[in-house]
C-alpha positions in Angstrom: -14.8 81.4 -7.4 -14.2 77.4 -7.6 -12.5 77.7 -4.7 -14.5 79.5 -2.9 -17.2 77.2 -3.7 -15.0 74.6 -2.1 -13.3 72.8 -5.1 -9.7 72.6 -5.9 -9.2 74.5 -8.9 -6.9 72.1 -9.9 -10.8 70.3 -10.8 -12.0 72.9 -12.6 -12.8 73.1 -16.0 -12.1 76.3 -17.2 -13.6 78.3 -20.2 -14.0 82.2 -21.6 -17.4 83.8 -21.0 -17.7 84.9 -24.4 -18.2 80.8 -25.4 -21.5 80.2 -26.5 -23.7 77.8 -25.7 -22.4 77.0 -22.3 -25.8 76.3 -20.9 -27.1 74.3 -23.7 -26.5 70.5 -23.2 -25.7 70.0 -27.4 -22.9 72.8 -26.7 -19.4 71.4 -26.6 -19.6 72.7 -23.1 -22.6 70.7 -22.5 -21.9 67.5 -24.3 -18.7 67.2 -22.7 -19.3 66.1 -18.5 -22.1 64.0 -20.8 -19.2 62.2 -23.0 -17.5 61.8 -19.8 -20.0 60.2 -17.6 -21.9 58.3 -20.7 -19.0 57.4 -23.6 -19.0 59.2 -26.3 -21.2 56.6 -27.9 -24.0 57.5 -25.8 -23.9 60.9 -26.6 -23.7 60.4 -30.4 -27.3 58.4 -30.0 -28.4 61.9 -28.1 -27.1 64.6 -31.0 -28.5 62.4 -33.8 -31.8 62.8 -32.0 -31.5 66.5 -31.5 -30.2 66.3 -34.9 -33.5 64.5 -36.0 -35.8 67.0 -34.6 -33.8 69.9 -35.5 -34.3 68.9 -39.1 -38.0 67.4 -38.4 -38.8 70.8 -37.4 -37.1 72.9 -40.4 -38.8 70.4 -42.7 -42.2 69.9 -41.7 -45.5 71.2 -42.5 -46.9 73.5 -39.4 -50.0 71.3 -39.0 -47.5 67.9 -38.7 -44.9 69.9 -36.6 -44.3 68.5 -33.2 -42.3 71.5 -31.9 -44.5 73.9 -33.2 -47.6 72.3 -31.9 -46.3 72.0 -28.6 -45.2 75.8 -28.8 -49.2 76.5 -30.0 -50.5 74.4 -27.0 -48.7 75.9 -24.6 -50.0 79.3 -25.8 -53.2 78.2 -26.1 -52.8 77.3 -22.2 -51.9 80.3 -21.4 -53.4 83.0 -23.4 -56.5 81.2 -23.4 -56.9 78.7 -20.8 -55.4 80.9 -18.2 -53.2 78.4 -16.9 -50.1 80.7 -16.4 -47.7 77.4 -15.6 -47.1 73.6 -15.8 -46.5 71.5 -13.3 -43.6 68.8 -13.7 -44.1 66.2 -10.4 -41.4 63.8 -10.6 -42.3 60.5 -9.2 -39.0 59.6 -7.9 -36.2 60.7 -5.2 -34.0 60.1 -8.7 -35.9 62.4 -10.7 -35.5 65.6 -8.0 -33.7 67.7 -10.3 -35.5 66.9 -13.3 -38.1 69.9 -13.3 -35.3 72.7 -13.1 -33.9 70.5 -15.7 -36.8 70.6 -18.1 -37.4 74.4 -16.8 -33.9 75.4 -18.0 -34.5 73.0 -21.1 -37.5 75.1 -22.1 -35.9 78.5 -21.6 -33.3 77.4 -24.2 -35.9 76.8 -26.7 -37.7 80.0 -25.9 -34.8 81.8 -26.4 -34.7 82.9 -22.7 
């Protein structure tokens, strides 16, 4: 299918379907093309901050808990509010992929 897509499978970077995580960007799938653009030492900085809110979230009291409160207000929006989406405007030519970005991003955490 590379090839098809027009890229020497020679470039390809190959792996099983059965791996999991492969869309999550703190996967080894997902950190990797990070490590390689970034340096590893960049990407430490960004899995000790997942890391942080990982354990913020297991940790913290519901009423202090940034994750769940952000989960709360966006049901609040919708079930109550009636505001059935969000709207992400980037404000930049640079930023043009960012809202399928944070769209994918939130699927994750929802578990799709």
């Amino acid at each position: 299918l590379v090839e098809k897509f027009g890229i020497d499978p020679n470039n390809a970077f190959a792996f099983w379907d059965w791996v999991g995580g492969r869309y999550s960007v703190c996967s080894a799938v997902g950190v990797l093309p990070l490590s390689l653009q970034y340096g590893f030492s960049v990407v430490e900085k960004f899995l000790k901050g997942a890391s942080s809110i990982d354990q913020h979230f297991q940790s913290t009291p519901f009423e202090k808990n940034i994750p769940v409160l952000l989960g709360l207000l966006s049901v609040w929006n919708v079930s109550f509010l009636g505001y059935p989406a969000r709207a992400i405007l980037p404000y930049s030519q640079a930023l043009e992929k960012f809202a399928p970005h944070i769209q994918q991003v939130s699927m994750e955490s929802n578990g799709k």
